[in-house]
C-alpha positions as CSV (number, residue, x, y, z in Angstrom):
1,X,116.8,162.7,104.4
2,X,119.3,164.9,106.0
3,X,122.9,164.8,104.7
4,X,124.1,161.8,107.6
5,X,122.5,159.5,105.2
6,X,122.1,161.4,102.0
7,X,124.6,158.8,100.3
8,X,122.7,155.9,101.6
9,X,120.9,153.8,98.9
10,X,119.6,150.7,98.1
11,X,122.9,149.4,97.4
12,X,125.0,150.6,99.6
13,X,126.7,148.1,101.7
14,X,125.9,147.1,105.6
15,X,129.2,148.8,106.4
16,X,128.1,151.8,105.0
17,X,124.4,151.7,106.3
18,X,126.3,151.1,110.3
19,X,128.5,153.9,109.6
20,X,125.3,155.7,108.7
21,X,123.5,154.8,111.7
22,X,126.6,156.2,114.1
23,X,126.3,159.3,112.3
24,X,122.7,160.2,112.4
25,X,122.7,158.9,116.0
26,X,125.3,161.2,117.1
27,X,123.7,163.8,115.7
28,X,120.3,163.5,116.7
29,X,118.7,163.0,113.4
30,X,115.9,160.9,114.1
31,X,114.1,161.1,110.9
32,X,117.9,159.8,109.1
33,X,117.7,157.3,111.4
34,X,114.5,156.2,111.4
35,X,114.8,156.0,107.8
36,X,117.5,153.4,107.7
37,X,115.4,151.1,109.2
38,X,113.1,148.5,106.9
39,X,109.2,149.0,108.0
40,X,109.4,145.9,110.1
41,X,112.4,145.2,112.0
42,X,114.2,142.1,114.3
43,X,114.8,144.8,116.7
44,X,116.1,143.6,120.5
45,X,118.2,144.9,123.5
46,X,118.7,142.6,126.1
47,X,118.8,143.9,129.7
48,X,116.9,144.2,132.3
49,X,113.0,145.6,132.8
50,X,114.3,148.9,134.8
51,X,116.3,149.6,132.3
52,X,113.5,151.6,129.8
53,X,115.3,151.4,126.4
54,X,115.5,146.9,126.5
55,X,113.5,144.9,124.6
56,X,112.4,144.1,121.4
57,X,110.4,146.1,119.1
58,X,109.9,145.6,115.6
59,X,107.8,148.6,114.3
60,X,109.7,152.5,113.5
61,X,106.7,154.0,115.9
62,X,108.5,151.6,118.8
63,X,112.5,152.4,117.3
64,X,111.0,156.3,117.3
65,X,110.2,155.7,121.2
66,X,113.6,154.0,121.7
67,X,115.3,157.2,120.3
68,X,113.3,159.6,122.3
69,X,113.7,157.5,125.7
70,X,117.4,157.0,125.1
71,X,118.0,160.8,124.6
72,X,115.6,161.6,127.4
73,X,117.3,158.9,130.0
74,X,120.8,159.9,129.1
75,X,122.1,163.3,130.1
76,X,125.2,163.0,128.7
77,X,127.9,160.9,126.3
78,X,131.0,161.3,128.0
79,X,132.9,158.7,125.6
80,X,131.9,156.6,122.3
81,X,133.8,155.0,120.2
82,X,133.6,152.4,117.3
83,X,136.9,150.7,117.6
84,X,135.7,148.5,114.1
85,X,133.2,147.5,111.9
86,X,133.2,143.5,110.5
87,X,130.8,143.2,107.6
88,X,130.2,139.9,106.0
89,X,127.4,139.4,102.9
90,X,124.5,141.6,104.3
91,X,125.3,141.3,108.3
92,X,127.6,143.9,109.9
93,X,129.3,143.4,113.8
94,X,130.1,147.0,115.1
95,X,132.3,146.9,118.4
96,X,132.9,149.8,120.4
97,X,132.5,151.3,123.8
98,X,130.7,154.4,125.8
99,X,130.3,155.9,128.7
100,X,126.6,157.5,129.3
101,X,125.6,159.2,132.1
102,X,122.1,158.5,133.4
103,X,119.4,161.6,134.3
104,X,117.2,160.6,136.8
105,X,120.2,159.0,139.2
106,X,123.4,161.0,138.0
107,X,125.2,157.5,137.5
108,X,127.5,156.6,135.1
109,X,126.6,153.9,133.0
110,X,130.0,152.7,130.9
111,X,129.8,149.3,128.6
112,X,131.8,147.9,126.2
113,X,129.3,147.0,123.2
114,X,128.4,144.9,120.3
115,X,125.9,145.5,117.4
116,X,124.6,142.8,115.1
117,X,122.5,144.2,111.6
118,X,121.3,142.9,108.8
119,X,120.8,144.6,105.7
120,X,118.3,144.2,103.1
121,X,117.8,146.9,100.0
122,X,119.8,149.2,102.0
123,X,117.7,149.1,105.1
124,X,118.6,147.6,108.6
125,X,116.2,144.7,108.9
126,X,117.7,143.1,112.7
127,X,119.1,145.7,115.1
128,X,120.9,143.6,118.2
129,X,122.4,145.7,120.7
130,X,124.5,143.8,123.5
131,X,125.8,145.7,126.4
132,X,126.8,145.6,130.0
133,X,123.0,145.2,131.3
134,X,124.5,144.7,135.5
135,X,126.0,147.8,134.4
136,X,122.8,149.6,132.6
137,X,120.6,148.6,135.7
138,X,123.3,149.7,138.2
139,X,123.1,152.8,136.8
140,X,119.3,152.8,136.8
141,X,119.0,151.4,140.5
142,X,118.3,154.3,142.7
């Protein structure tokens, strides 16, 4: 595990384990990130079909092709920002915002978001991702 998520263990709390996520997902670590996740996962992002990175998966061979389509579909992060993270027991609510620009159309794609985990033994067990998804498939449409 690479040093975005050296510190996270077993115990460490669902605040910790988001924060973790950001990191390694900023960073393009995709073995850190993969390796937050539990073997099976609630994973699901609403939105619509022409949009290629909604929908639920639940396996880290599916979150693995999430991470590859999302850095293949986006050609560039022109804001994000995680304006707080609410952690309650094992469950964490990240709000933030971003502003991606999407490959294949050149269109900005900008969304105000909220993140839902749960945390189990120091692994994310449910990953769900709300965002603009008129805005996501805007963005998409060619």
């Amino acid at each position: 595990m690479s040093s975005s998520t050296a510190t996270i263990t077993a115990d460490s709390s669902p605040t910790e384990i988001v924060q973790g996520f950001f990191t390694a997902f900023g960073s393009g670590d995709l073995d850190s990130l993969l390796a937050l996740f539990a073997d099976e996962v609630d994973w699901d992002v609403p939105g619509a079909p022409s949009v290629p990175w909604t929908g639920r998966r639940t396996t880290k061979a599916e979150l693995a092709e999430f991470f590859a389509v999302a850095g293949q579909e986006v050609a560039a992060t022109e804001e994000f920002a995680v304006d707080t993270v609410v952690a309650q027991g094992v469950t964490a609510v990240a709000l933030g915002r971003f502003t991606h620009v999407i490959r294949r159309t050149g269109k900005k794609f900008s969304s105000q978001f909220a993140l839902h985990v749960t945390v189990a033994d120091g692994r994310i067990t449910l990953y769900h991702m709300f965002e603009d998804g008129h805005a996501a498939a805007e963005a998409f449409a060619a």
